[in-house]
Each structure stands twice: as C-alpha cells, then as structure tokens.
N, C-alpha and C positions, 0 to 999 in steps of 0.2 A: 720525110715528115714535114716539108714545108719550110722549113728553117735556111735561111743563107748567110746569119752573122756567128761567125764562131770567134769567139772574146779567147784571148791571152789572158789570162787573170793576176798572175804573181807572175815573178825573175827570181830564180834562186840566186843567192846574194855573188856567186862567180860571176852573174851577167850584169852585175851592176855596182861595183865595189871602185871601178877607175872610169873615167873619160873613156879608154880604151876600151873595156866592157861595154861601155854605150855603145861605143862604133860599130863594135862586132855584132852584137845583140842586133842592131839596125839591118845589118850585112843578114843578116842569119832572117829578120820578120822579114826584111822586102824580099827574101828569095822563095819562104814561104808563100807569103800573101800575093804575090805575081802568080804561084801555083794555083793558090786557091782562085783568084780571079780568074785565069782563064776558066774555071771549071765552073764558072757562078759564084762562087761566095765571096763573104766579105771578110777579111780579120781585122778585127780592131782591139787595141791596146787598152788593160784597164791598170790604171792608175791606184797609186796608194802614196804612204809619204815620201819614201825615199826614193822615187823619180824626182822630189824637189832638193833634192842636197847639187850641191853650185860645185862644178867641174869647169876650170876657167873662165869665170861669167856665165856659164850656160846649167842651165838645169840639166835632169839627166832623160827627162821629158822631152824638152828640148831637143838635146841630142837628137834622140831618136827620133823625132817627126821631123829633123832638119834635114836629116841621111835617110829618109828613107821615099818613096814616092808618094802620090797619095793615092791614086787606087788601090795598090796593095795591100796600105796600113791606113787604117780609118782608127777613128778614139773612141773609148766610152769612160767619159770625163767622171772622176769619181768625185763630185763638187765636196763632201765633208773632209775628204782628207787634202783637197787644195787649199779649202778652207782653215784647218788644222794646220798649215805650214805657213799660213800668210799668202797663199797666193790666191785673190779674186776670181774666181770661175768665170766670173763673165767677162774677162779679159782672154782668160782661157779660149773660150766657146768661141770670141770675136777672131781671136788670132789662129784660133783652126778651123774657124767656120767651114769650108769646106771637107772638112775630114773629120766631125764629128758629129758622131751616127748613134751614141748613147747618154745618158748620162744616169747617173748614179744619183736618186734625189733622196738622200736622209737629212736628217736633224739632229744639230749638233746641241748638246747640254754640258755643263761643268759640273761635276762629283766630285765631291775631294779633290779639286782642283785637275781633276783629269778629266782629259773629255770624250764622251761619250755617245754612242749613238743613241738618238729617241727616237719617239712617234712624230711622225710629222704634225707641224703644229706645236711641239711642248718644248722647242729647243731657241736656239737664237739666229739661225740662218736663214736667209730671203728667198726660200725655196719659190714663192714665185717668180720673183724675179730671174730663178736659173731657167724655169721651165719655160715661161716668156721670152725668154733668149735662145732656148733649144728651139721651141718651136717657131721662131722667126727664122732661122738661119736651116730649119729642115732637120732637125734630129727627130728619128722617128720613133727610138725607145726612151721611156723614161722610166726607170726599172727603181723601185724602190725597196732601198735596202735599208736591216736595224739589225746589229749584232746586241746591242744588251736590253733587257726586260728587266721590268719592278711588275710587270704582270704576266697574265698569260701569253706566251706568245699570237696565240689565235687570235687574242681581245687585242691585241695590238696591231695585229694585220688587217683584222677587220678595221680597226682605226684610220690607217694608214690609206687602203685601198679608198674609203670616203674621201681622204682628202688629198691624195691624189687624182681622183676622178675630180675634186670641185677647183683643182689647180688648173686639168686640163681643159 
C-alpha cells in the first residue's frame, strides 16, 4: 500500500513502570526495528506522558532513544503531551533531530483545570513553531490529532485540516 512508517503507539505499563523496563523495551524496539529496516520500513516510537516520569535523572523517553540505534527506532514526538509534562518540544525535535520522522501537532486548552485537546488554533500552544522546527530538521509527517470535541467531530477536522495546511 505504499506505507513504510509503522508507529509503536502505547507500552502497556510492564514495559515502562522501572529504568529496567526502559532497558528492556529499548532491547526488544531495536531488535524489532533493525528487522523492519532491513526490509524498508521505518518504526518509530509515539510518545505520551509517562515516557516523561525521571528514572535516575533520565526520562523514560530518554532511555529509550539513548539504548537504542537510530535507524531502527525513529520518533513521532507527540508535542501536547511533552508539553502537558513540562517538557519543551522544540528541545525535543533539536536533541533528536536526526531521528524524528513525525510529530503529533494538537492544541492544548485548560477545562476545569484539566487539559485538553482542541482545534488547532483555540488552544495555548506554538503549534507553529513545532511545525517550523519539524520542517527544518526533515520530519516529514505532521499528523494532527484531537481526542475531545464541544462540536462535531467533522466540523472540527475540517477546522484543523485549514489550519494545518496554513501552518504548512
């Protein structure tokens, strides 16, 4: 079908609860993703918050892109929940430039003090500035994601796709 990135999306919580769990996790993607490279594809890793919980100084993100190689395992940087744990995406994007190949561009809003994903555009984060630094450094997907609606879903994607296309 044309396709050569196949994304990790979640760790069920065995593969990420110790330091250890990271190691192994890392052991277990690069043996994968060396498979899939030789055969053409790409695997890259998508983020959420608890890749950012601190394992002797190190995130758990970290870990993993330290232990593993990088043609095997490429990123697809999910910027809202970097963002959601305090860590700057575009620190991100610079410190793995070469191994990331997506990025996740939503919009972050506060609801009852929780936060939420929105339409691109109605939230507080520098979504151009993510995408301006993906495309400097060669990320070639910029996939836009929105898990809650106050409307139609459709009327929201159409939203989204305008201002994604005027991002890029």
């Amino acid at each position: 079908i044309g396709n050569d990135l196949i994304i990790v999306p979640w760790l069920p919580e065995e593969f990420r609860t110790t330091k250890d769990d990271y190691l192994r996790t890392a052991e277990l993607l690069n043996g994968i993703g060396k498979k899939l490279y030789d055969r053409g594809f790409t695997l890259a890793y998508h983020n959420h918050d608890f890749e950012f919980n601190s394992f002797e100084g190190k995130t758990g993100l970290d870990i993993l892109f330290e232990h593993t190689e990088p043609n095997p395992l490429k990123m697809e940087l999910d910027c809202f929940w970097a963002t959601y744990t305090k860590h700057d995406p575009l620190d991100i994007i610079d410190k793995y430039a070469h191994r990331c190949v997506s990025l996740h561009i939503k919009d972050l809003q506060t609801n009852e003090d929780k936060p939420i994903s929105t339409e691109i555009g109605k939230g507080s984060l520098p979504l151009n500035e993510y995408v301006n630094k993906g495309k400097e450094v060669g990320v070639k997907w910029m996939i836009v994601e929105q898990e809650h609606f106050t409307k139609d879903p459709l009327e929201s994607a159409e939203e989204n796709a305008v201002a994604i296309r005027q991002m890029i």
